[in-house]
MINUMI-136610 format. One record per residue (C-alpha): residue number from 1; residue in one letter; x, y, z. Coordinates in steps of 0.1 Angstrom, whole numbers, plus 5000, padded with zeros to 4 digits. Layout:
> num residuo c1 c2 c3
> NUM A X Y Z .
...
This chain:
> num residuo c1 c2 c3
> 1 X 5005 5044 5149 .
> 2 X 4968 5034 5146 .
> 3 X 4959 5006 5172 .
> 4 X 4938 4976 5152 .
> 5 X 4911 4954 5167 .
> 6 X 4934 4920 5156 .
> 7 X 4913 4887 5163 .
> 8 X 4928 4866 5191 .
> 9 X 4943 4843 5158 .
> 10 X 4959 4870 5143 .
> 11 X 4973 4883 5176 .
> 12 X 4987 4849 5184 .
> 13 X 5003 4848 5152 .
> 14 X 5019 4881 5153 .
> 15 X 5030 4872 5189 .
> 16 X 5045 4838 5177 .
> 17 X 5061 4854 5142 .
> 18 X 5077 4883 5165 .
> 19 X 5089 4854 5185 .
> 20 X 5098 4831 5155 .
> 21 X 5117 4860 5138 .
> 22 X 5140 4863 5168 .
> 23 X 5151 4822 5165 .
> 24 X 5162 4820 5136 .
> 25 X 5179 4784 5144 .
> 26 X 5146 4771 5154 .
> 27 X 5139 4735 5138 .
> 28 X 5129 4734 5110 .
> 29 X 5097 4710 5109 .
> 30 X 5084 4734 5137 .
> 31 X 5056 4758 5127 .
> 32 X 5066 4792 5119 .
> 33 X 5037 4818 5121 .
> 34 X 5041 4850 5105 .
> 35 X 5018 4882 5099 .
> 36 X 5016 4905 5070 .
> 37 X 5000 4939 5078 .
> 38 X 4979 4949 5048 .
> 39 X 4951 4979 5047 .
> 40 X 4911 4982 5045 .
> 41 X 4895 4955 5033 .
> 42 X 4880 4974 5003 .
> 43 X 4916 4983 4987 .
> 44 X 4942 4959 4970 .
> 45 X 4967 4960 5003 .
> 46 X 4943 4938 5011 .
> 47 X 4943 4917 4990 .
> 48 X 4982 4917 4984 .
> 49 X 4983 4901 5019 .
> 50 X 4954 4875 5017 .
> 51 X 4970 4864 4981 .
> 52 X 5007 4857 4994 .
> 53 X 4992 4841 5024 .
> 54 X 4969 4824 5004 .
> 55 X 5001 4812 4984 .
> 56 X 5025 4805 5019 .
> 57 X 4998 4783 5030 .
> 58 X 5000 4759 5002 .
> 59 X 5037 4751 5013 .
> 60 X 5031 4720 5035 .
> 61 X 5068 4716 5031 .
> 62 X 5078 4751 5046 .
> 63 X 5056 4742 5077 .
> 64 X 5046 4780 5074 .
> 65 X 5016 4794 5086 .
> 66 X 5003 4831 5074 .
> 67 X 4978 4856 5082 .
> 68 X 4972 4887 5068 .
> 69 X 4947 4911 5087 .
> 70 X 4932 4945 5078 .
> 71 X 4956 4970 5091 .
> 72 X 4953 5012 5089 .
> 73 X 4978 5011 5059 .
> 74 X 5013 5017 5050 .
> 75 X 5026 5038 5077 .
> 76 X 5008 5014 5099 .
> 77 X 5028 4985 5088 .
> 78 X 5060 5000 5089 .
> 79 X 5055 5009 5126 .
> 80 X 5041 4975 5131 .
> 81 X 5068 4957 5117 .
> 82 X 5093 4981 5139 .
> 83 X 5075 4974 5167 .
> 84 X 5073 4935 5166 .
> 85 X 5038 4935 5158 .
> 86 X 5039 4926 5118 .
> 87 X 5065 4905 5107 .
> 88 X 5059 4918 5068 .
> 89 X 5035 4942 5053 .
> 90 X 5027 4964 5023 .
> 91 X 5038 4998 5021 .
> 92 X 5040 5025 4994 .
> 93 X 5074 5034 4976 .
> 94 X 5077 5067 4994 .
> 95 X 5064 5054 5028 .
> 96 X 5091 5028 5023 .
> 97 X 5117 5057 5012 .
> 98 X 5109 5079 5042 .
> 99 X 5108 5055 5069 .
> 100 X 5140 5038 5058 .
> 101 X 5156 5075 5055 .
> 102 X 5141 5095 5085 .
> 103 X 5119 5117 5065 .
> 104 X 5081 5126 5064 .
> 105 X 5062 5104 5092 .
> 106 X 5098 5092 5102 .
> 107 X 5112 5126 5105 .
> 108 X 5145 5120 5125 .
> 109 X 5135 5081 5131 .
> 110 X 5147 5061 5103 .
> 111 X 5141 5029 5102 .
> 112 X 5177 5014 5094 .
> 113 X 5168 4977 5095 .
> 114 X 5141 4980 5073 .
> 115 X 5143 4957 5039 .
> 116 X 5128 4954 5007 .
> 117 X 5112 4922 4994 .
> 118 X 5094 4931 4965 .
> 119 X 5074 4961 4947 .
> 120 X 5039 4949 4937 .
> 121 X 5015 4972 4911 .
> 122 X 5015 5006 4909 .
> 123 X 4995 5032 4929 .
> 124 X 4984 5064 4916 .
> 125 X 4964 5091 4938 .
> 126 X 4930 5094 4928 .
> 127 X 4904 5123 4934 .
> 128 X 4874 5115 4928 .
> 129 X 4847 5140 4931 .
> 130 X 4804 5143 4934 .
> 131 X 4794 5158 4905 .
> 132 X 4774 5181 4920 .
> 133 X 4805 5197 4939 .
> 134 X 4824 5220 4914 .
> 135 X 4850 5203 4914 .
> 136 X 4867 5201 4881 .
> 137 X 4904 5205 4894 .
> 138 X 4925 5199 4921 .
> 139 X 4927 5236 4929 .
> 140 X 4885 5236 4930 .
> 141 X 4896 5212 4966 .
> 142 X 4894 5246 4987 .
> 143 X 4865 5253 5006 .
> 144 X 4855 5224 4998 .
> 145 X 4844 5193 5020 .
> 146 X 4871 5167 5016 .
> 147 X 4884 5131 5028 .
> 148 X 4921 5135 5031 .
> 149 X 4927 5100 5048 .
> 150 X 4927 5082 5083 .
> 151 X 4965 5090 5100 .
> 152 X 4987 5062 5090 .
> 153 X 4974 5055 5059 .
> 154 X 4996 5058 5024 .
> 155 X 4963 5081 5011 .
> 156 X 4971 5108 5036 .
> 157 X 5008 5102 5038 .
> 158 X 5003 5111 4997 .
> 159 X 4976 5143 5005 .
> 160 X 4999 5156 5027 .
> 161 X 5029 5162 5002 .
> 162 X 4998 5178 4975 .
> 163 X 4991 5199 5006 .
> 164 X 5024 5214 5016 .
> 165 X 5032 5217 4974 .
> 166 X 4999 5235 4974 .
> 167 X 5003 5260 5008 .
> 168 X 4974 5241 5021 .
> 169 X 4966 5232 5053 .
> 170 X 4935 5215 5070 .
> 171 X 4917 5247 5075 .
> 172 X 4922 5253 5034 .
> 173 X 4890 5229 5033 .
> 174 X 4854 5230 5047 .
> 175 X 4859 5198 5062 .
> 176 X 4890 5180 5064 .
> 177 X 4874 5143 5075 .
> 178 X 4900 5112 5086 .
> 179 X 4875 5080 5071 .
> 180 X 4897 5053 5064 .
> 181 X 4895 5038 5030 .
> 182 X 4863 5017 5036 .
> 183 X 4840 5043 5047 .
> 184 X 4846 5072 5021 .
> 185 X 4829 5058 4993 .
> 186 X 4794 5056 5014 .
> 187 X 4806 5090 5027 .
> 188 X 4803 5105 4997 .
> 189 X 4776 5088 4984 .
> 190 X 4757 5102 5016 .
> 191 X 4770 5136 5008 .
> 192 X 4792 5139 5040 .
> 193 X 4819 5149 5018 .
> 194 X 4823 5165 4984 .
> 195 X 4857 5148 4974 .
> 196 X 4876 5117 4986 .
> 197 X 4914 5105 4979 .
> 198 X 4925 5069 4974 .
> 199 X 4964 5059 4962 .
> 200 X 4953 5022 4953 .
> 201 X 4956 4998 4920 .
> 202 X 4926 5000 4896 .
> 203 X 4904 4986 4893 .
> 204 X 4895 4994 4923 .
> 205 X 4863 4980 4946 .
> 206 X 4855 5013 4967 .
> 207 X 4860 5035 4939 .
> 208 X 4836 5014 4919 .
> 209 X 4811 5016 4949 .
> 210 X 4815 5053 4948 .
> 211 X 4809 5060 4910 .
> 212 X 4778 5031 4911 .
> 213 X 4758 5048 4940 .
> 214 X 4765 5080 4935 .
> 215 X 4771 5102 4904 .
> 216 X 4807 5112 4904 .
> 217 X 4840 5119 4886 .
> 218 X 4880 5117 4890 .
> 219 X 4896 5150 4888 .
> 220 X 4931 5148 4869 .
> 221 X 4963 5155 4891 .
> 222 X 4981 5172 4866 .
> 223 X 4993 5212 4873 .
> 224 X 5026 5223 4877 .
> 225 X 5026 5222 4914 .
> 226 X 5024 5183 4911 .
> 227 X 5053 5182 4884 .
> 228 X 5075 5198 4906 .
> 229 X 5066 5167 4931 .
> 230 X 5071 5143 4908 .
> 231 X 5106 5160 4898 .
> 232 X 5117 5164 4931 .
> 233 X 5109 5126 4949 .
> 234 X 5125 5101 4924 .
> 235 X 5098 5075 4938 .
> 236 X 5064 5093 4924 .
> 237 X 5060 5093 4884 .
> 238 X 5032 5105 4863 .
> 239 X 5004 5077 4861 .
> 240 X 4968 5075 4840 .
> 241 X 4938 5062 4850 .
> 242 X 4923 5043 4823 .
> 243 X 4889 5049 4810 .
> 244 X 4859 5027 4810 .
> 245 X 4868 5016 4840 .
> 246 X 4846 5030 4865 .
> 247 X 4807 5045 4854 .
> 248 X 4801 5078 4843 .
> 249 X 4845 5078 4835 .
> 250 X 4850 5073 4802 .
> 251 X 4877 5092 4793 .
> 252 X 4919 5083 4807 .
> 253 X 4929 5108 4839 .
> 254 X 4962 5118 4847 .
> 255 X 4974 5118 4879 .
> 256 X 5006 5108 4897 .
> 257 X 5014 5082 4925 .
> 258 X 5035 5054 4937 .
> 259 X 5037 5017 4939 .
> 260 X 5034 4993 4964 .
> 261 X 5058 4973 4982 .
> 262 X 5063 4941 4999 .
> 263 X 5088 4950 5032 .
> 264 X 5099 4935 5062 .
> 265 X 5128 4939 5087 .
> 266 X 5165 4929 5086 .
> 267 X 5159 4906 5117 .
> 268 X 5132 4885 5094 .
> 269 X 5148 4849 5094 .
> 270 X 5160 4841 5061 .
> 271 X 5145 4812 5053 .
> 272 X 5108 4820 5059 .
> 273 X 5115 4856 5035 .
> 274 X 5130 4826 5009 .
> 275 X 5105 4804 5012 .
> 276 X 5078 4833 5013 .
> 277 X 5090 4851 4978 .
> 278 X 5093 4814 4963 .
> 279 X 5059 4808 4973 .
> 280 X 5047 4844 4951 .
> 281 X 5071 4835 4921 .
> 282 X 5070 4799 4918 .
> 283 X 5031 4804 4915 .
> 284 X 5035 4835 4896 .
> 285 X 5007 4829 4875 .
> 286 X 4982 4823 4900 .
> 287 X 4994 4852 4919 .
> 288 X 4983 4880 4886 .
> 289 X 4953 4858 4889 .
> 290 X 4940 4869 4921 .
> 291 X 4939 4906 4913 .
> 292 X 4932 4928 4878 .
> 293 X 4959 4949 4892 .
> 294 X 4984 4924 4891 .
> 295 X 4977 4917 4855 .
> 296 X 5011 4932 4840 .
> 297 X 5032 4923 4866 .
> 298 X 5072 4914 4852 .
> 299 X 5090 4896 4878 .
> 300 X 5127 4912 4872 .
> 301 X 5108 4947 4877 .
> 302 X 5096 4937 4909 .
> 303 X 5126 4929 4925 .
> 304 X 5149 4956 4909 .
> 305 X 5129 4992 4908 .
> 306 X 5108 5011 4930 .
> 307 X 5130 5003 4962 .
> 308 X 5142 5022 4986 .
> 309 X 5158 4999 5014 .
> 310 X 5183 4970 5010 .
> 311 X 5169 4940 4999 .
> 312 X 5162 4911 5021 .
> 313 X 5190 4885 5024 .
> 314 X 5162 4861 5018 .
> 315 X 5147 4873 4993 .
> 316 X 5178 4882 4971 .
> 317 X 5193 4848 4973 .
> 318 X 5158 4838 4957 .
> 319 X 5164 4860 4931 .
> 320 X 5197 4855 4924 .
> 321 X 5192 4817 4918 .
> 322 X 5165 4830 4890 .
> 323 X 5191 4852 4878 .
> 324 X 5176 4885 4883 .
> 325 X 5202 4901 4903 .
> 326 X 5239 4895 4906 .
């Protein structure tokens, strides 16, 4: 798991929510801290975390305090939340699907007491590539200079599985670099690498660095090798980019990817996941607000595809008064 320079507030607070999480019969006009991992600051993880906090924080009734620091991503989370560290965090669908089932990064590990709260947008894994590489496809990727993601991140979880579909390996590649997601867009702009990877909502911030400074293109995902992927895991499906959305793109890209997903651990005290999911969907509005990703959000969808592990006691008696599950 990647170690993170918290702030001495965060820390405290993930301290305090470990400890909070563990007393669940603490009273209940005592202040309750809790931490939600997210990912770089550049990508919507991000920005997932700041908004629910943003949203927890307006609960003076709840007497819940949240913070959501920048964190190395999904695997990242999940490992933080197993370790005490996080109490809550984002993840991708097939991070969430392999950790709770002892596969990929969790080979022979799984993560049994990890819950499901919620799925958020959906992720697709985007290439994006100088123009001046040769890269038109994602088999033009070999010898070539790439950014294939730091270690824990949902990016390289995601590059991995293209890799071993593919026969590749690190050596495949010139350069197989580990940037996390908020350096790789001034790395290619600085021609340190030819191609970078990204599984993240659009629009998207870095990728709109990326296109502005330098000139560049996304590469469709879209061969046979990545059908069989998306045949074979039942939490990928086929995805487009849209066009317009980024300079020098104008045309839709297909590609493949995931979604993203609120999770958190079976010992999470009820109440605070309640009052934390009430907080999102009582403000639902204001929550698609705060992100163009979250535009075509539907409630019911959230909270009944694209999960792996068991829902949250918390959060299914939430939806259950909104009549969304049984």
């Amino acid at each position: 798991m990647k170690r993170h320079a918290f702030s001495a507030a965060a820390f405290t607070g993930a301290i305090l929510g470990a400890a909070m999480f563990a007393s669940p019969a603490m009273a209940q006009d005592e202040e309750k801290f809790i931490t939600i991992g997210t990912g770089g600051q550049t990508g919507v993880y991000y920005v997932v975390g700041q908004s629910i906090c943003r949203l927890v924080n307006r609960l003076e009734e709840s007497n819940i305090k949240c913070n959501a620091p920048s964190t190395g991503g999904s695997v990242a989370n999940i490992n933080g939340i197993k370790s005490g560290q996080l109490d809550m965090g984002v993840a991708q669908s097939d991070v969430q699907y392999q950790a709770y089932n002892g596969t990929g990064n969790f080979e022979g590990d799984a993560f049994e007491e990890l819950r499901a709260v919620f799925r958020v947008h959906g992720e697709p894994l985007t290439l994006l590539a100088r123009a001046d590489s040769g890269i038109e496809e994602l088999d033009d990727l070999e010898g070539k200079r790439v950014n294939i993601g730091n270690p824990g991140s949902g990016q390289r979880n995601t590059m991995e599985v293209v890799m071993e579909a593919k026969g590749w390996t690190e050596d495949t590649f010139a350069l197989a670099s580990q940037l996390d997601a908020a350096e790789q867009a001034a790395a290619l702009a600085d021609n340190n690498v030819d191609a970078m990877v990204y599984v993240v909502g659009h629009p998207n911030g870095s990728i709109q660095e990326a296109t502005t400074t330098v000139d560049s293109r996304l590469i469709p995902l879209n061969d046979d090798d990545i059908d069989a992927i998306v045949e074979e895991y039942p939490y990928y499906s086929k995805s487009t980019i849209a066009g317009g959305l980024y300079k020098g793109n104008p045309d839709p890209v297909e590609t493949f990817g995931v979604a993203a997903t609120f999770v958190t651990t079976a010992e999470a005290d009820d109440e605070v996941i309640y009052q934390t999911v009430k907080a999102v969907f009582d403000n639902f509005d204001r929550f698609k607000r705060l992100h163009p990703a979250f535009e075509n959000l539907d409630p019911e969808e959230m909270v009944t595809s694209g999960l792996s592990a068991p829902l949250h006691e918390g959060a299914a008696r939430y939806y259950r008064e909104q009549g969304w599950i049984e």
